[in-house]
TORMIPA-600376 format. One record per residue: residue number from 1; x, z, y of N, C-alpha, C in turn. Coordinates in steps of 0.1 Angstrom, whole numbers, plus 5000, padded with zeros to 4 digits. Last residue first. Example, Ala and Ser with C-alpha at 12.3 -4.5 7.8 and 13.67 -1.06 7.14 Angstrom:
2_5128_5071_4978_5137_5071_4989_5129_5079_5000
1_5132_5078_4943_5123_5078_4955_5132_5078_4967
//
This chain:
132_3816_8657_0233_3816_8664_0218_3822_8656_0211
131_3823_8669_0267_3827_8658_0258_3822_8667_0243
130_3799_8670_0291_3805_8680_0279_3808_8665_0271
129_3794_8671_0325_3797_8663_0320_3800_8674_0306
128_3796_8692_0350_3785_8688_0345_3786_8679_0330
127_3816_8722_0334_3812_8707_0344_3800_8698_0337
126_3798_8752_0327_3809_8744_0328_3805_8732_0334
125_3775_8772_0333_3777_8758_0326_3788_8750_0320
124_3781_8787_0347_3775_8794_0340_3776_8779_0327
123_3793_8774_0370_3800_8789_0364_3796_8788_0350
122_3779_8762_0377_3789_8751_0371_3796_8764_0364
121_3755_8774_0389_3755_8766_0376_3767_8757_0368
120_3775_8780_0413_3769_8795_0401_3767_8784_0395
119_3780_8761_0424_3787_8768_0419_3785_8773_0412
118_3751_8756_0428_3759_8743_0421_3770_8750_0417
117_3745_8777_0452_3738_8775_0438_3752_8763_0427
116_3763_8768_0471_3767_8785_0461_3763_8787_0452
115_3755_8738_0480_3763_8744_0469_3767_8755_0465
114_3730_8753_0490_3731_8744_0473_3742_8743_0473
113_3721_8785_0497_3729_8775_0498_3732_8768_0485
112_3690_8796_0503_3704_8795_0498_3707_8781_0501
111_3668_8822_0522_3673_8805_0521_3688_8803_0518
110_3671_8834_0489_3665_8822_0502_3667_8828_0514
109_3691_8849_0465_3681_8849_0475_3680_8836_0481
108_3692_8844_0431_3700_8838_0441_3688_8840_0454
107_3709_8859_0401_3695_8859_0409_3703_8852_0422
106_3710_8853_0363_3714_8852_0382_3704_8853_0389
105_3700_8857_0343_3712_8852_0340_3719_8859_0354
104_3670_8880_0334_3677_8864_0343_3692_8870_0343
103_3656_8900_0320_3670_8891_0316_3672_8880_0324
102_3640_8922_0333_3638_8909_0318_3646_8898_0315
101_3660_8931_0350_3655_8940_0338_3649_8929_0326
100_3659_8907_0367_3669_8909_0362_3670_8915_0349
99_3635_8905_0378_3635_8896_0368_3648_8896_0362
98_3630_8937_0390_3621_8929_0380_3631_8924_0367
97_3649_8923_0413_3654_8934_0403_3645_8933_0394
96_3627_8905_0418_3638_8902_0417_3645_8909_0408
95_3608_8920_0426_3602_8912_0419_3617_8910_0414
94_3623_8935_0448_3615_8942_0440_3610_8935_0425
93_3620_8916_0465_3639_8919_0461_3633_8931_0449
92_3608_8897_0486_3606_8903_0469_3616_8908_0461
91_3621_8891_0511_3614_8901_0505_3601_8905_0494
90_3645_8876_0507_3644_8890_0506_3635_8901_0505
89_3631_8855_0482_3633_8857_0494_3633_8871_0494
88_3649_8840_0452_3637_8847_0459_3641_8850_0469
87_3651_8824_0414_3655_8823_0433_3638_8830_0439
86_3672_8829_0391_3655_8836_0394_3662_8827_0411
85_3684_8811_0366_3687_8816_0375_3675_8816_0382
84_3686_8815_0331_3675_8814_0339_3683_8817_0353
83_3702_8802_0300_3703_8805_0309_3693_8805_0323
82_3687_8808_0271_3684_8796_0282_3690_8804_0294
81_3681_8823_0244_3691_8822_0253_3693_8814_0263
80_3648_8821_0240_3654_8836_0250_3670_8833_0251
79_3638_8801_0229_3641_8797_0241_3649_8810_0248
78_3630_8803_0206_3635_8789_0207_3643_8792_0218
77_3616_8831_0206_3629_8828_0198_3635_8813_0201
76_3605_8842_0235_3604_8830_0225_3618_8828_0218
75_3609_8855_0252_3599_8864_0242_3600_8853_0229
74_3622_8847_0277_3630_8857_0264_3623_8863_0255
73_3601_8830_0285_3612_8823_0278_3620_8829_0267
72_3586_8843_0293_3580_8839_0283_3597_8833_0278
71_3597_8860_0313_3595_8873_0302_3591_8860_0290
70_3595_8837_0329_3611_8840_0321_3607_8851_0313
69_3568_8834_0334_3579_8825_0328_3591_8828_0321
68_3566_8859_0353_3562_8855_0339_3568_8844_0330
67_3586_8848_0373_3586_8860_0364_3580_8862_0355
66_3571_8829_0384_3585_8829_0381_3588_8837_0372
65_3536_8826_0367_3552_8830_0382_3563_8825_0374
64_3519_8801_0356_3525_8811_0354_3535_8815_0368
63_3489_8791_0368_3497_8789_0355_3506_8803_0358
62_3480_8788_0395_3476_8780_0391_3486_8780_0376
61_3483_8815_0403_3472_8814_0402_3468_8798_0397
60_3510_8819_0409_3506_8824_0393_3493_8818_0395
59_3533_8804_0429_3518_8809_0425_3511_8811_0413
58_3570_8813_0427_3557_8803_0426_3541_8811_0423
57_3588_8833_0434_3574_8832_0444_3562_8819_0437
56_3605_8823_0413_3599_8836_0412_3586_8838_0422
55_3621_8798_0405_3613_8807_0422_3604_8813_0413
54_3644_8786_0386_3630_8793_0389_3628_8802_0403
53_3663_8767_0363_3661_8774_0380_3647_8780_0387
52_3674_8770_0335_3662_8767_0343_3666_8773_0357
51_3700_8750_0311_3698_8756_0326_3682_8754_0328
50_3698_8727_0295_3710_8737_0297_3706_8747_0305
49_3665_8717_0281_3676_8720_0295_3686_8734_0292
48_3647_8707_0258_3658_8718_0260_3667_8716_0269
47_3620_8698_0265_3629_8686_0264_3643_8693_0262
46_3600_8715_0253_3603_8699_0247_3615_8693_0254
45_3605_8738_0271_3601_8739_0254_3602_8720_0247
44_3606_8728_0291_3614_8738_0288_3616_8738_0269
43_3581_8716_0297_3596_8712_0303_3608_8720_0291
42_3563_8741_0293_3562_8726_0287_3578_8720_0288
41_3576_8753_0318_3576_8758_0300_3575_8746_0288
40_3567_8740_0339_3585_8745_0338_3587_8746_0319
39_3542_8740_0340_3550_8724_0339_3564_8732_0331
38_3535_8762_0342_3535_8757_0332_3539_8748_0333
37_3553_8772_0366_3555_8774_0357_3549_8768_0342
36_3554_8740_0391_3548_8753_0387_3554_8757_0370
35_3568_8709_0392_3562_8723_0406_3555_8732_0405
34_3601_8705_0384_3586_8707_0385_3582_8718_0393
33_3629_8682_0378_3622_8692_0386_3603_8690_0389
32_3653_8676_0360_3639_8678_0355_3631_8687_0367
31_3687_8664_0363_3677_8674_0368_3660_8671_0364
30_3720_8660_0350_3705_8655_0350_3697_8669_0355
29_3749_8664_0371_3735_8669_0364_3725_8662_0364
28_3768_8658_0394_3766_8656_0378_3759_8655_0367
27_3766_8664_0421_3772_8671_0410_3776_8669_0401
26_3743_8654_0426_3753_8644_0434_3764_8654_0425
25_3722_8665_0413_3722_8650_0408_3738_8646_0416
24_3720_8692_0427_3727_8692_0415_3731_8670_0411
23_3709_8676_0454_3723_8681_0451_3730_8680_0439
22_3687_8662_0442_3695_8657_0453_3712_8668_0451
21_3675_8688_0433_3679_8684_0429_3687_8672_0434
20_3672_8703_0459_3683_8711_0450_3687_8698_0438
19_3658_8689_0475_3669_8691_0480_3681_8698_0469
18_3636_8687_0457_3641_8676_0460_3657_8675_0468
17_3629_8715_0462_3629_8712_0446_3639_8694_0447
16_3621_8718_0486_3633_8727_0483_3638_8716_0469
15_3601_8698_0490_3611_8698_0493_3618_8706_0490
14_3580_8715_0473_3583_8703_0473_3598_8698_0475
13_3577_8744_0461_3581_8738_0479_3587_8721_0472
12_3573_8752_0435_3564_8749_0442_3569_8743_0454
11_3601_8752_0413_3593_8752_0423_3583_8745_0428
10_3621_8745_0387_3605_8749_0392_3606_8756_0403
9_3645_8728_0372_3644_8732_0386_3626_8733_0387
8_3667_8724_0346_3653_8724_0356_3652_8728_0363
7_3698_8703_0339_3688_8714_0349_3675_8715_0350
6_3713_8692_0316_3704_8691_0323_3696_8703_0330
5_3747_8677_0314_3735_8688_0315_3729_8689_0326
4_3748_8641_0310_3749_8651_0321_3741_8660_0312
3_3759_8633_0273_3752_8631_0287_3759_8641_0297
2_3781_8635_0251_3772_8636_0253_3766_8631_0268
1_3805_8611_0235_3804_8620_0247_3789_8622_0249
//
């Protein structure tokens, strides 16, 4: 039997990142949570997570957005089927539709709800647990 799938989770809000994973972990899920896009990619590219969760608001000014992240993820043949769910506040709903045209899986506004999120990742995932 394989492990929990594993989630990343990038954000910058400390706490959001500890509450989502605190959730996904009570779920099932191994969670990888970092606090900017180039952590996310590094993350992304070495350790292969089922799942990324991305805020789209993170600060590009220290690496990558949200949104550039995921144009990198679907540009990379390792990486363009990785399920991406984008998280944003209504009002980047512009950035949002954006990250949909470059392929996120899901988009989920703020302030969300962790389990509507845990739902959508169990959608997209199946249970946390995969027998092989």
């Amino acid at each position: 039997m394989r492990g929990p799938r594993t989630v990343l989770i990038a954000d910058s809000d400390s706490m959001l990142r500890a509450l989502l994973a605190a959730r996904l972990t009570e779920a099932g899920y191994a969670v990888d949570p970092v606090a900017d896009g180039e952590q996310a990619w590094t993350s992304i590219v070495e350790h292969d997570p089922d799942l990324a969760v991305l805020d789209i608001g993170m600060p590009s000014g220290s690496g990558l957005s949200g949104l550039e992240l995921l144009r990198r993820v679907r540009d990379d043949e390792r990486t363009k089927n990785l399920p991406v769910i984008l998280l944003g506040s209504p009002r980047v709903d512009e950035q949002l539709e954006a990250g949909v045209a470059c392929g996120a899986t899901d988009v989920v506004r703020k302030p969300l709800n962790g389990r509507d999120l845990v739902r959508r990742i169990s959608r997209l995932l199946g249970p946390a647990r995969v027998r092989i």
